[in-house]
C-alpha positions in Angstrom: 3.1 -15.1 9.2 0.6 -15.3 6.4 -1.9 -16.5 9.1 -2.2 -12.8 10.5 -3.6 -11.0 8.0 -6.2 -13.9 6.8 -7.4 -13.6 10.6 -7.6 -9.5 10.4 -9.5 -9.5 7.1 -11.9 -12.2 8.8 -12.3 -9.7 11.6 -12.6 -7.3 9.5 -15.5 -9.3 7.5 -17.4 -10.3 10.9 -17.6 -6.8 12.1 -18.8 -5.0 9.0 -21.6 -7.3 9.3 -22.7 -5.9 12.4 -24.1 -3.0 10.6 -27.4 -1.8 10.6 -29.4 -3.3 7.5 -29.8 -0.3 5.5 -25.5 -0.2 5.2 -25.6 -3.9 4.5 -24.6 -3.7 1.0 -22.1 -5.7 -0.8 -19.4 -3.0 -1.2 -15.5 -2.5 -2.6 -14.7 -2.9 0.6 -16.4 -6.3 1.1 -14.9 -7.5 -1.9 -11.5 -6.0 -1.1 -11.3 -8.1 1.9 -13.1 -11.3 0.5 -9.8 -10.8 -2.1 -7.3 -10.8 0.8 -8.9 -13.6 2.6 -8.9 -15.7 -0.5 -5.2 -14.7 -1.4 -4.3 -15.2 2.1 -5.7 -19.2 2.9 -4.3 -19.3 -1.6 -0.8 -18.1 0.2 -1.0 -20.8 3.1 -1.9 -23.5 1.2 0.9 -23.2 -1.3 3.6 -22.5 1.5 1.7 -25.5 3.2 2.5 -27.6 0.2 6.1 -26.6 0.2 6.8 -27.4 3.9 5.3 -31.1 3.3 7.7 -31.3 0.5 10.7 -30.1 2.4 10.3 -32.0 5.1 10.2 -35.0 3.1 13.1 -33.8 1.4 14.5 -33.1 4.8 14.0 -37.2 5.9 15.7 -37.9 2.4 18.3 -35.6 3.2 19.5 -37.4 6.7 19.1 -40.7 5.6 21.3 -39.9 2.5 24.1 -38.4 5.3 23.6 -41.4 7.3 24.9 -43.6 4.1 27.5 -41.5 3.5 29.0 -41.3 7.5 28.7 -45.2 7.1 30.6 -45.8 3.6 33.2 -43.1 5.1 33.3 -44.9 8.5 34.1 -48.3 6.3 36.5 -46.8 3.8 38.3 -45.3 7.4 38.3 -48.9 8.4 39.5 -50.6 5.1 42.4 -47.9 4.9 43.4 -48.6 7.9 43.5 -52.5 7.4 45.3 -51.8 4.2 47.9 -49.6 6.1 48.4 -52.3 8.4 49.0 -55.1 5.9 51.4 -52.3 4.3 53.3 -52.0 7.4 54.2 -55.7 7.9 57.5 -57.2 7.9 57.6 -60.7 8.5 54.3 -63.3 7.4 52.5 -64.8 10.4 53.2 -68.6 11.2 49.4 -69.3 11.2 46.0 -67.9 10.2 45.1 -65.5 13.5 42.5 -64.0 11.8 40.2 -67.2 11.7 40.8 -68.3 8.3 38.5 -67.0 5.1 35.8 -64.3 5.7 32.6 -65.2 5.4 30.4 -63.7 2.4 30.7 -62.5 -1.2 33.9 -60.2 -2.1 32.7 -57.3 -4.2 35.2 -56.7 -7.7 36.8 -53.3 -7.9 34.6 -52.2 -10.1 31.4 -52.8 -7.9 33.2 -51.3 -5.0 33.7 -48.1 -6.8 29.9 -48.4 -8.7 28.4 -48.6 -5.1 30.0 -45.2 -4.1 29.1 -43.3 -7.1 25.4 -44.7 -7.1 25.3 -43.2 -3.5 27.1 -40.3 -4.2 25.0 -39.7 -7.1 21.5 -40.6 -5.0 22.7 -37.7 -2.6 23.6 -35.4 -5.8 19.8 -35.6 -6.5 18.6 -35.3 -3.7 20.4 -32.5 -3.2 19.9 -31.2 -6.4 16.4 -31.8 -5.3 16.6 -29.5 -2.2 18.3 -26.9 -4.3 14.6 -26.3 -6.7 12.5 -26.6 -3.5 14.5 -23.5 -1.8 13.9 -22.0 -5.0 10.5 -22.4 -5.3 9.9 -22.0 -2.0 11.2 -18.7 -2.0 9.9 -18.2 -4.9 6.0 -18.3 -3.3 7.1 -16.7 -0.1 8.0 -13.4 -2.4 4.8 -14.1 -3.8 2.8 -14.4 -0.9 4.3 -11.5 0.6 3.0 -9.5 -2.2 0.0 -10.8 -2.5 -0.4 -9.8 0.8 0.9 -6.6 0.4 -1.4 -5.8 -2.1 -4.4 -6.8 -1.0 -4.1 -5.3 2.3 -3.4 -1.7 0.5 -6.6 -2.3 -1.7 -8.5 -3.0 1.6 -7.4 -0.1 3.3 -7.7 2.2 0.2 -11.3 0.8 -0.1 -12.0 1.7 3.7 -10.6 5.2 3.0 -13.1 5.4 -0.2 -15.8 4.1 1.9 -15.1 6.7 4.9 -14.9 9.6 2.9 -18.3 8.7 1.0 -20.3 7.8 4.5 -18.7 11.5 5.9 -19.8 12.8 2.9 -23.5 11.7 3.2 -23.3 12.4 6.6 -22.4 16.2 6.3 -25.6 16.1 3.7 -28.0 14.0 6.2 -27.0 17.0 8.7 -27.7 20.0 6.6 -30.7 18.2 5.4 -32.1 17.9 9.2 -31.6 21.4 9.6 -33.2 22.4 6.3 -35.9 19.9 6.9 -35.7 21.7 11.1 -36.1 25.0 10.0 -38.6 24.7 7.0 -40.4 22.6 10.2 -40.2 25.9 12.6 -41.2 27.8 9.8 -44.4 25.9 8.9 -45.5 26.2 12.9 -45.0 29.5 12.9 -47.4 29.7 10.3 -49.8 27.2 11.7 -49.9 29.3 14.7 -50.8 32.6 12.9 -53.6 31.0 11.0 -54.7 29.4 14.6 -54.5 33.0 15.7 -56.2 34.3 12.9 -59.0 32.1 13.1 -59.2 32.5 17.4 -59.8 36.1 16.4 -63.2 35.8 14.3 -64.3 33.3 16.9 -65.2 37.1 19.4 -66.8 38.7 16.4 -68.9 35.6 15.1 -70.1 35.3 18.5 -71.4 38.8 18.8 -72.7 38.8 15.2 -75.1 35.9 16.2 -75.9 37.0 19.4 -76.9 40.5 17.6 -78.9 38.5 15.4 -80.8 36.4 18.2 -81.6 39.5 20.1 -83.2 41.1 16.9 -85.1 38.3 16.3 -86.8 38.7 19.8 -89.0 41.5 18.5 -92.6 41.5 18.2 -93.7 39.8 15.5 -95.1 42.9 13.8 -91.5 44.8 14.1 -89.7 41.9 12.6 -88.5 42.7 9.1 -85.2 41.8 6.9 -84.4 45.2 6.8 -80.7 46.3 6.0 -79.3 45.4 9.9 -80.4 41.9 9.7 -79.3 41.7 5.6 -75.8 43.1 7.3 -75.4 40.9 10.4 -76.2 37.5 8.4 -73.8 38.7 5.7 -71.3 39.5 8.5 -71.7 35.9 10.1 -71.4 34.4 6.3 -68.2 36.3 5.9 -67.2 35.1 9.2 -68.2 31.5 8.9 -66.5 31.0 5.3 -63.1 33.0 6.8 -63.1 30.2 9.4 -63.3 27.2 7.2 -60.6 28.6 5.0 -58.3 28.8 7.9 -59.5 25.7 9.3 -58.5 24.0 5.8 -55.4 25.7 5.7 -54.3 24.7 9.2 -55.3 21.3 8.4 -53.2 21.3 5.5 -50.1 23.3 7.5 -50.1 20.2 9.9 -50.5 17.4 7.3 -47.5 19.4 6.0 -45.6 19.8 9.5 -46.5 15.7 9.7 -44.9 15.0 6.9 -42.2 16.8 7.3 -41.7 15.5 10.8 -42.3 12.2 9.5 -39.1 13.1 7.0 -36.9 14.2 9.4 -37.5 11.2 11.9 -35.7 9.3 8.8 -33.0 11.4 7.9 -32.1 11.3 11.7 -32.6 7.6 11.5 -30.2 7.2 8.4 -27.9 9.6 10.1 -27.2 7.4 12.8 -27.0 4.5 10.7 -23.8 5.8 8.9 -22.6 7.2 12.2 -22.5 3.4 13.7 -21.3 2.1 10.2 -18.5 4.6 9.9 -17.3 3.8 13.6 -17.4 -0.3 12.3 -15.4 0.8 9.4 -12.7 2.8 12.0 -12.3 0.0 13.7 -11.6 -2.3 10.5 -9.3 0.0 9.8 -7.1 0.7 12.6 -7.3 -3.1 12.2 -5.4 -3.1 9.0 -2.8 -0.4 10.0 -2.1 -2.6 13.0 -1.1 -5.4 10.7 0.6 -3.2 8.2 3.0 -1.9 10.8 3.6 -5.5 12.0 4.5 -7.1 8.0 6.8 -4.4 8.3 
């Protein structure tokens, strides 16, 4: 049973590793689950180690109940020769038996001696038996809370995790619509300065042209009187008004860049904790899965 939730929190491992590589980090979560993987294969190995021994114990056990069927099955057999010999009334003429048995005849006490030794073998063993179920259940309460706990650590440390990626997530999304708006806002202004500046492009124009057709006089009749002072003072004006705007819409799309640039990342991040909190989902539907099945 203990083999389920080592293989969930494995799962669990392998696909939070499938997230993008600005979520890789080495979270509570991760080391939530790194602690019910190592309790879990701690678990198996000690309930392992107890199932070799029992069956061991087991073998001991058998072979014990095989002595003590065959010293029963020969007391049945030397009770019922006794009762025999008890029963008789008259001696037989001869020996139909075949004369003396062959082998050694064991003295009353080491008759009796070889019973206790086995019944006291089979009291230890037993005895034996008796510590291992303890122990053994013993480290299956163990392992079941181990389990237990480590699975609620992991799941609280999923719920921690989801609540702080939604969390980010609601500010990643009011930050791409600050970042949005202050964007529409900056265009807007790009476009009146464009505007602005298209505008002084007509009078320029007809300032120059003024300028050019009053320098097409006779020589004698050309003179910096107060028109021409006006007109180049009027194309000055204009000139300097345009490079002011030029620099400032220059600096209104270096800004609009940038904070295009800013949003492309925030947009980027966003999704990155939209695809880690799905990963995270999963791992934990994972974990109430196996929770409802250590019910």
């Amino acid at each position: 049973k203990m083999k389920d939730p080592l293989a969930v929190a494995e799962e669990n491992l392998s696909i939070r590793r499938k997230r993008p590589p600005r979520e890789q980090t080495r979270d509570a979560v991760e080391r939530a689950l790194n602690e019910q993987v190592a309790g879990m294969k701690h678990a198996i190995r000690m309930l392992g180690g107890v199932l070799d021994a029992c069956t061991k114990e087991l073998a001991r056990l058998k072979i014990c109940r095989e002595k003590l069927e065959e010293d029963i099955d020969q007391k049945r057999q030397a009770l019922e020769v006794d009762n025999e010999a008890l029963q008789m009334e008259s001696g037989w003429s001869g020996d139909p038996r075949g004369g003396k048995r062959g082998g050694s005849i064991a003295l009353p006490h080491m008759w009796r001696q070889r019973t206790e030794n086995l019944c006291e073998e089979c009291e230890r063993t037993r005895a034996t038996c008796e510590r291992l179920r303890a122990k053994s259940r013993a480290i299956q309460e163990e392992a079941i809370t181990v389990e237990r706990e480590t699975r609620e650590a992991a799941l609280r440390s999923l719920n921690r995790k989801m609540d702080e990626t939604g969390r980010l997530r609601s500010e990643l999304e009011a930050s791409i619509l600050n970042t949005s708006s202050e964007i529409s806002t900056m265009e807007e202004a790009r476009a009146s300065v464009e505007q602005s500046m298209n505008d002084k492009h007509a009078p320029l124009a007809l300032a120059r042209s003024r300028l050019s057709v009053r320098n097409s006089k006779p020589n004698p009749e050309v003179v910096r009187d107060l028109a021409e002072r006006s007109l180049e003072k009027e194309i000055g004006d204009l000139e300097h008004s345009i490079r002011k705007l030029q620099i400032e819409m220059a600096r209104q799309t270096s800004d609009i860049n940038r904070l295009e640039q800013t949003r492309a990342r925030l947009e980027a991040d966003m999704k990155d904790k939209s695809d880690a909190f799905a990963l995270e989902q999963e791992c934990e539907s994972l974990q109430l899965n196996l929770s409802d099945r250590m019910k």
